[in-house]
C-alpha positions as CSV (number, residue, x, y, z in Angstrom):
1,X,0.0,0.0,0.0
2,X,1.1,3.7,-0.7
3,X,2.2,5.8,2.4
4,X,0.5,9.2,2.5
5,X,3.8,10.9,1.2
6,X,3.9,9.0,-1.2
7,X,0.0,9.6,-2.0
8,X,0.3,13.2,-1.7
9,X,3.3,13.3,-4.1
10,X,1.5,11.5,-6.4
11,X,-1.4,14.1,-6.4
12,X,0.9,16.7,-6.7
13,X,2.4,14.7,-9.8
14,X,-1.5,14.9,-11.6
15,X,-1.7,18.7,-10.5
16,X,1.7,19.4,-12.2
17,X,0.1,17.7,-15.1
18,X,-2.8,20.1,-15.6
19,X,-0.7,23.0,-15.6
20,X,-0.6,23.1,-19.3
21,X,-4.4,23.0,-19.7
22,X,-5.0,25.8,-16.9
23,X,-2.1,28.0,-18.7
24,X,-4.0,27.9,-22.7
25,X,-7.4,28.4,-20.3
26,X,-6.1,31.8,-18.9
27,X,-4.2,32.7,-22.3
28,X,-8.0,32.0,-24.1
29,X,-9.5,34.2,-21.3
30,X,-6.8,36.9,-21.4
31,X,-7.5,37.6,-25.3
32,X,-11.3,37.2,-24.7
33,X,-10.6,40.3,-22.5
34,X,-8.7,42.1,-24.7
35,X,-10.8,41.5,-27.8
36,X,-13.5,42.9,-25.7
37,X,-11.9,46.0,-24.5
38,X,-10.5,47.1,-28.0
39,X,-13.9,46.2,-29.2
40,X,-13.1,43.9,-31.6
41,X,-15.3,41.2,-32.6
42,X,-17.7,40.0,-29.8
43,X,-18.2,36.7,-31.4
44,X,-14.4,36.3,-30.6
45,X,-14.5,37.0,-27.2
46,X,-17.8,34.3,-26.4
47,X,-16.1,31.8,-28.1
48,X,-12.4,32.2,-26.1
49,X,-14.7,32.5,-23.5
50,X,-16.2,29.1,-23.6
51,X,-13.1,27.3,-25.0
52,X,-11.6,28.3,-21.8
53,X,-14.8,27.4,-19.9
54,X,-14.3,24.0,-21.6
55,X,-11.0,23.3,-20.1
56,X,-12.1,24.4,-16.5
57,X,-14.7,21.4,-16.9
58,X,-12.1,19.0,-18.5
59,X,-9.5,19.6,-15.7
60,X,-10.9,17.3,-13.3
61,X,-11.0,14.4,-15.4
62,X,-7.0,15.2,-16.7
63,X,-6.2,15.4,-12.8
64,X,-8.3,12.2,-12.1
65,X,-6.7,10.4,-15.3
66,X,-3.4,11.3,-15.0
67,X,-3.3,10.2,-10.7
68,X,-4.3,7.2,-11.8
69,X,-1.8,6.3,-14.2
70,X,1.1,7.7,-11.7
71,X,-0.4,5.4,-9.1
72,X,-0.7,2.5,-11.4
73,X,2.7,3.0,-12.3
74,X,4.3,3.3,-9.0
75,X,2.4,0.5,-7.9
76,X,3.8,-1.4,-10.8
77,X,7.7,-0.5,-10.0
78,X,7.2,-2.0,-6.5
79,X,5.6,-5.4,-7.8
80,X,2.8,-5.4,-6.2
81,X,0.5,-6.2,-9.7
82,X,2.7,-9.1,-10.5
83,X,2.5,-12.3,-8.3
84,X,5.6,-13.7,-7.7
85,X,4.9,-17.2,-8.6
86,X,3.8,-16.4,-12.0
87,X,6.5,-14.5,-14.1
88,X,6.5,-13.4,-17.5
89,X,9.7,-15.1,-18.2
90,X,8.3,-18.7,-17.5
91,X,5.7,-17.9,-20.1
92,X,7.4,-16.4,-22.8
93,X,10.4,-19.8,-22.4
């Protein structure tokens, strides 16, 4: 079983993961906010506007997606998903 450190760093792992979503979110609402303030096209800005409101909604599911495969992964590195009486050497000779 993971310790909480290890748990926590694993989380942290997932967050680190999202960063690039949550960075093109706030560049989409940054030039939503300029289009509207030079008064550019307003059709623009709704759309930015809801691409970045579609990340916000995606980011759980990255965060959730991603912790799980780093915790799959770990779990794999300490053997605990392969028994030791069965090995994939004996299968493959």
């Amino acid at each position: 079983m993971l310790g909480v450190s290890e748990g926590l760093q694993s989380l942290r792992e997932a967050m680190i993961w999202t960063l690039p979503c949550v960075l093109i979110g706030a560049i989409f609402i940054a030039t939503a906010y300029l289009v509207e303030v030079l008064g550019l096209n307003a059709d623009l800005a709704l759309t930015l506007k809801g691409l970045s409101g579609s990340l916000s909604r995606l980011t759980p599911v990255i965060v959730a997606s991603f912790l799980a495969y780093i915790l799959s992964v770990k779990k794999g590195k300490k053997g605990s998903f392969v028994s030791n009486e069965f090995s994939f050497n004996k299968v493959v000779r």
